[in-house]
C-alpha positions in Angstrom: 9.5 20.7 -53.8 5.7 20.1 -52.9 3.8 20.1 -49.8 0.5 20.7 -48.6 -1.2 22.3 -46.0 -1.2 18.9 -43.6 2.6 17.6 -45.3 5.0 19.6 -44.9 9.1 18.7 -47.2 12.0 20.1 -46.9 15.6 19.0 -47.7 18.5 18.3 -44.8 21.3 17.3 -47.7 21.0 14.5 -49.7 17.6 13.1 -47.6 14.4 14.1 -48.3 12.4 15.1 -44.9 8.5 14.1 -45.1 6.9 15.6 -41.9 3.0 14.8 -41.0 2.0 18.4 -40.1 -1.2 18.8 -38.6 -0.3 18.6 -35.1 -3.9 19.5 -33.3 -5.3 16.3 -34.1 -2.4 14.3 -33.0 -1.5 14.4 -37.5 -4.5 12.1 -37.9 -4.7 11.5 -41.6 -6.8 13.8 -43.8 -6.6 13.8 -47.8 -4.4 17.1 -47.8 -1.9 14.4 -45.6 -2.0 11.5 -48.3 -1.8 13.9 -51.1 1.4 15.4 -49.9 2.6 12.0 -48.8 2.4 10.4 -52.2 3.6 13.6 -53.7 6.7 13.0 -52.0 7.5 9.5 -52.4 7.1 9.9 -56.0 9.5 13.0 -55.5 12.0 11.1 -53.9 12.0 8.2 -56.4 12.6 10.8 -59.2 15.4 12.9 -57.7 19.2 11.1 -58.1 20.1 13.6 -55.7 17.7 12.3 -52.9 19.5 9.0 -51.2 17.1 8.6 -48.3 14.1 10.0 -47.1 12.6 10.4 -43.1 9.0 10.3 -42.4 8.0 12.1 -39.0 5.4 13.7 -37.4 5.1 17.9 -35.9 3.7 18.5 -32.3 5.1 15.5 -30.6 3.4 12.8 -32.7 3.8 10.6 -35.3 0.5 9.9 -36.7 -3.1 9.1 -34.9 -4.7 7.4 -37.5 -7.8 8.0 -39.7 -9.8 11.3 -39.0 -13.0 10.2 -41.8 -14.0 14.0 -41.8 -10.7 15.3 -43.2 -10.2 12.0 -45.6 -14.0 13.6 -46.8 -12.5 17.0 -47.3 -14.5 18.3 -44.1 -12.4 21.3 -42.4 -9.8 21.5 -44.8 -8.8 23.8 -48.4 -9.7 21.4 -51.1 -6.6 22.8 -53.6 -7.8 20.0 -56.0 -7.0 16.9 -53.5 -10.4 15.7 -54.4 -10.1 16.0 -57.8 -6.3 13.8 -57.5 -8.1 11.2 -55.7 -10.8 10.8 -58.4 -7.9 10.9 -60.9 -6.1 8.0 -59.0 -8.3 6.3 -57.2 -5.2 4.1 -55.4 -3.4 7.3 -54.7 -4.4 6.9 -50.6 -2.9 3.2 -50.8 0.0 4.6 -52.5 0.4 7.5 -49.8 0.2 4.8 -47.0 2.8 2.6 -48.8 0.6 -0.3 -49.1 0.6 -0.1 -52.5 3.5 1.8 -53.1 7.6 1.2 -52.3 10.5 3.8 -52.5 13.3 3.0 -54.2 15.1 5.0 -51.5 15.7 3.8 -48.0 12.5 5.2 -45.5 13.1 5.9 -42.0 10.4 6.7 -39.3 11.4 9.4 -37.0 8.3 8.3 -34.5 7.2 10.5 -30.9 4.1 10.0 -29.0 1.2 8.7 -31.4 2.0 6.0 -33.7 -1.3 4.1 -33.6 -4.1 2.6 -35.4 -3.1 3.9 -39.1 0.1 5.5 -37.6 1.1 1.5 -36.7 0.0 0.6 -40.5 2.3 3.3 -42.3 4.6 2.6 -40.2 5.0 -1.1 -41.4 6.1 0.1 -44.7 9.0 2.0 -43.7 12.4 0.6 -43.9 14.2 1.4 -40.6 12.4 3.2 -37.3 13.4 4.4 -34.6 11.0 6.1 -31.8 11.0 8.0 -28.9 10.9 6.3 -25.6 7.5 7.5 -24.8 6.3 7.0 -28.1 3.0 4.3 -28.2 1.9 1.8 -30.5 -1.2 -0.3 -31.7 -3.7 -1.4 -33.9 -7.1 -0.1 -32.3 -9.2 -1.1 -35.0 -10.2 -4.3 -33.4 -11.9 -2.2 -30.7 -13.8 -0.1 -32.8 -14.9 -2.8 -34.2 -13.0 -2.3 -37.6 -10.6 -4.2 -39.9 -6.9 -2.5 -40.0 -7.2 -2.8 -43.8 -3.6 -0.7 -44.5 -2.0 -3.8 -44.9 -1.6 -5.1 -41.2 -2.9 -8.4 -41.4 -0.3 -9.7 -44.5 2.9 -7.4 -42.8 2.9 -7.1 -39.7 3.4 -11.1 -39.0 6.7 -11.1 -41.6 7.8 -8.3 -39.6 7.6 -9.6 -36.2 7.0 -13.1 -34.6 3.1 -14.6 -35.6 2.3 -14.4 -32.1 3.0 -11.1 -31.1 1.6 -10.1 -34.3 -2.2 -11.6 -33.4 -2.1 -10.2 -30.3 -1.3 -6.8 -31.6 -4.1 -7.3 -34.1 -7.0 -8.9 -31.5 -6.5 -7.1 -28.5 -6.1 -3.4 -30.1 -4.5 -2.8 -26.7 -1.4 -0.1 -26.7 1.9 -0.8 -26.8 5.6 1.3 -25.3 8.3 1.6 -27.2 10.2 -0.6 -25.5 7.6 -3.3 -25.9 7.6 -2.2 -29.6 11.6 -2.8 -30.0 11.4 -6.0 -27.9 9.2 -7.6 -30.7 11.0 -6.2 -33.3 8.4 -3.6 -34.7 11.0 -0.7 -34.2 15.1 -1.0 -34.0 15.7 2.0 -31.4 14.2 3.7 -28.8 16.2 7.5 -28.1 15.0 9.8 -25.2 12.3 11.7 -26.4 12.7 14.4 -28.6 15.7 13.0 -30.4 14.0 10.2 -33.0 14.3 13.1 -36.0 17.8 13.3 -34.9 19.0 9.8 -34.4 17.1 9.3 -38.4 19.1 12.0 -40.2 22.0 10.2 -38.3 21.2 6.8 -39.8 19.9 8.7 -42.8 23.7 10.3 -43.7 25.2 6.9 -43.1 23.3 5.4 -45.8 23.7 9.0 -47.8 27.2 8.5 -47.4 26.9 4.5 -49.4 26.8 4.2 -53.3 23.0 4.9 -53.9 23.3 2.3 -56.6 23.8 -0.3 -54.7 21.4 0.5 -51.8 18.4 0.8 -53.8 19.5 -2.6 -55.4 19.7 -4.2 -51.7 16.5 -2.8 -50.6 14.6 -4.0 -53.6 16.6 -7.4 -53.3 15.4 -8.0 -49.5 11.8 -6.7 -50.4 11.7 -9.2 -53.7 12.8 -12.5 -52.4 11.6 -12.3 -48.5 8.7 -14.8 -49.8 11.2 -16.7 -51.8 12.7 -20.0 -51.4 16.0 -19.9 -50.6 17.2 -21.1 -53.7 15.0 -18.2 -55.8 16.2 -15.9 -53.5 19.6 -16.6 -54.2 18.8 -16.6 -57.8 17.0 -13.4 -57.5 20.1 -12.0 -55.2 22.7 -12.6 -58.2 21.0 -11.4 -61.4 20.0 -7.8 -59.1 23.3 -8.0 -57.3 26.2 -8.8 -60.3 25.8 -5.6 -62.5 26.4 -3.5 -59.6 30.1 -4.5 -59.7 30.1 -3.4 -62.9 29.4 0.5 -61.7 30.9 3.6 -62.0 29.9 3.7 -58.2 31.7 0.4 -57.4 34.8 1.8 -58.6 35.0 4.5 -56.8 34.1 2.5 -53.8 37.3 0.5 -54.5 39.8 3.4 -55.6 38.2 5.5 -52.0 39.2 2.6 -50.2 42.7 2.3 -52.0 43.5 5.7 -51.1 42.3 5.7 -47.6 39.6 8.6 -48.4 36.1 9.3 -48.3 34.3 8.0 -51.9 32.3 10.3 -53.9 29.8 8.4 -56.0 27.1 9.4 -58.7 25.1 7.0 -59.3 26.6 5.6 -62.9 
């Protein structure tokens, strides 16, 4: 299982627990971060055993954004980060999921910070839930800086066009509640409780046939700029073979005999 000194993983079951861990700056991204991040997507996608996985933050945040000293190296143990960047150039778009999409279901367990490039990871997560104080934004605008993790392509096929542009031109902050009522997040828990109410989601998808929810995933992600009759297309050739699963029998003889199934992924 890997790690770093700024990414912290560890395993609750069958879901894979990616926590941002460098809580005095609010777990502003540094390269140790995006190292460890990548790491464990590519972890995830690798291990059958791993159904889901929950990205969170330590020290009541989620993630502050860019720090440009630590993405340099400044303040931090090198352990050869540099030298994997150098290697793969794209590996900080990867670790940001801009340029990268697990095959497994990602939930955001989000409290307090989730702004600038918090805001931007977060858009490549699958289902999120926050923390009622949690906040929210794009501040690049202000800085006087382009949100260049992806925001200005996904954030406006997330959420409505015009709640989109003024996230993106008025940098201003946003609560979690304004967050859910756009549609940026899908619930808002007391604070303290988004890790919990993720593992919850997290072992209801755990307990589905991992076949098939890694085929639905990739289905919605492949034909959301589809017509509808590609889509459709697209839905059938993904969607057919899974009948034709080890998984998908199981899921009919658990349901025959009134018990819980047991699947593994054939």
């Amino acid at each position: 299982m890997g790690g770093t000194e700024h990414l912290t993983v560890r395993r609750e079951g069958a879901t894979l627990v990616l926590t941002l861990d460098r809580p005095e700056a609010k777990n502003a991204l540094s390269l140790p971060m995006l190292v460890g991040l990548y790491d464990g997507w590519v972890e995830a996608d690798e291990d059958d055993e791993v159904r889901s996985i929950v990205l969170t933050g330590a020290g009541g945040s989620f993630c502050a954004g860019m720090d440009l000293k630590a993405l340099a190296g400044k303040g931090t143990r090198d352990d050869g980060h540099r030298d994997r960047l150098k290697a793969d150039p794209d590996l900080h778009w990867k670790a940001l999921l801009r340029h990268h999409r697990p095959r497994k279901p990602v939930i955001a367990a989000v409290e307090g910070h989730c702004v600038a490039g918090g805001t931007e990871i977060l858009q490549g997560t699958d289902i999120r839930v926050a923390g009622e104080s949690a906040t929210f934004g794009l501040y690049e605008v202000r800085r006087g800086l382009f949100p260049i993790g992806g925001s200005t392509v996904r954030l406006q096929r997330q959420i409505p066009r015009t709640h989109a542009l003024e996230m993106l031109l008025t940098g201003r902050p946003y609560t979690a509640r304004e967050a859910a009522g756009i549609g940026l997040i899908g619930h808002v828990v007391p604070d303290g409780t988004a890790l919990d109410k993720a593992l919850e989601i997290a072992e209801q998808v755990n307990a589905c046939g991992p076949l098939a929810v890694e085929a639905i995933k990739a289905s919605v992600y492949e034909t959301a700029e589809m017509t509808e009759t590609d889509g459709l297309a697209s839905e059938l050739k993904r969607g057919w073979p899974i009948f034709d699963t080890a998984d998908a029998r199981e899921g009919a003889r658990a349901f025959a005999e009134k018990r819980p199934p047991v699947y593994k992924r054939a």
